[in-house]
C-alpha positions in Angstrom: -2.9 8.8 -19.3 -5.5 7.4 -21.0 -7.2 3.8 -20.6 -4.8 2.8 -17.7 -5.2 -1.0 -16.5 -7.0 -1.1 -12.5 -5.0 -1.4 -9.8 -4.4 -4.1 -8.1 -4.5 -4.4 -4.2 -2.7 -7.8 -2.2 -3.5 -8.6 1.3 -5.4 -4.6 1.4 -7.2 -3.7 4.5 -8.2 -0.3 6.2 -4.6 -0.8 8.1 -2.1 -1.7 4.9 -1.6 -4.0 2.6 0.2 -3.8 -1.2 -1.4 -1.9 -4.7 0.4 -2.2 -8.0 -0.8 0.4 -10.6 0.3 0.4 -14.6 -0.7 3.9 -17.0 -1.7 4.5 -20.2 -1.2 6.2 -23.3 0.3 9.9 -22.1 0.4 9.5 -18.4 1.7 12.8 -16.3 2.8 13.8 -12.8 -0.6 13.3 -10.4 -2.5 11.3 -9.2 -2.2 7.8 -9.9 -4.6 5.6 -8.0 -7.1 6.0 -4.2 -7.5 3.5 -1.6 -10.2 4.3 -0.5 -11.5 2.7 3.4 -14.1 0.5 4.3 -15.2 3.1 7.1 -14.9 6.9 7.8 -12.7 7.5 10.4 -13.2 10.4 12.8 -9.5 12.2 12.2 -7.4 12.0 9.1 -5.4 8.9 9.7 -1.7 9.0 9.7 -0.3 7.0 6.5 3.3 5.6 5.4 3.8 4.3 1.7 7.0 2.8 0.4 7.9 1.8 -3.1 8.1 -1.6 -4.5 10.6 -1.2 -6.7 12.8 1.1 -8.4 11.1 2.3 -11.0 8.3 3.6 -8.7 10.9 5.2 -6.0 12.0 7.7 -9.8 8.4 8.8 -9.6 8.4 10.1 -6.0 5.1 9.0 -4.6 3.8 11.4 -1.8 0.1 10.7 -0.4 -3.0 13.3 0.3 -5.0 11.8 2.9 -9.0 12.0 4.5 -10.7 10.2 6.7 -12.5 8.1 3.8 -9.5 8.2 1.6 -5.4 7.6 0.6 -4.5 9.4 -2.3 -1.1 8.5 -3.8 0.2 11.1 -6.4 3.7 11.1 -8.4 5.9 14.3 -8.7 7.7 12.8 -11.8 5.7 10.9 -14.8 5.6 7.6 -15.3 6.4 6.1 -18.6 3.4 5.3 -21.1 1.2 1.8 -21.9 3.2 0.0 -18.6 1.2 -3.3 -17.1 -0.6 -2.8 -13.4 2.3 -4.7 -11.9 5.0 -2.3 -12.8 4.5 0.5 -10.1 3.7 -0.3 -6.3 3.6 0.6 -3.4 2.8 -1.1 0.7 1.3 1.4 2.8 0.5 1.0 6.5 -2.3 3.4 8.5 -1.9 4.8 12.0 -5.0 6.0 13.5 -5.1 9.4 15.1 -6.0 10.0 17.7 
């Protein structure tokens, strides 16, 4: 959607940590919000991201990954004008090897 608030990230590094995200006005199915790493890794690394609640298990988050990047998308919408605490989610990084 439209003007969304920033994410938020708690205790983030390269390895895990927490982000909250919020929308806007009109939000859809998509991308909602990179992490994006401090290096470039040589292989893709291997990610795992759970919901922090259940509002953000309805949207069912599913991750894209690169060796610079996490991209977390939703399948299903998320409602409008929501706050950048109201969807979450932890991840942790494996390295490939």
């Amino acid at each position: 959607g439209t003007s969304p608030p920033a994410p938020l990230l708690t205790r983030a590094t390269d390895l895990g940590g927490k982000v909250t995200f919020g929308t806007g006005s009109g939000p859809a199915a998509g991308a909602m919000c990179v992490v994006t790493f401090a290096k470039a890794y040589p292989n893709n690394p291997i990610p795992i991201i759970y919901p922090i609640n259940a509002a953000t298990a309805a949207l069912n988050l599913h991750v894209d990954r690169s060796t610079t990047t996490l991209t977390v998308s939703a399948v299903n919408a998320p409602a409008a004008s929501q706050g950048n605490t109201v969807y979450g989610f932890f991840y942790h990084v494996f390295l490939a090897t």
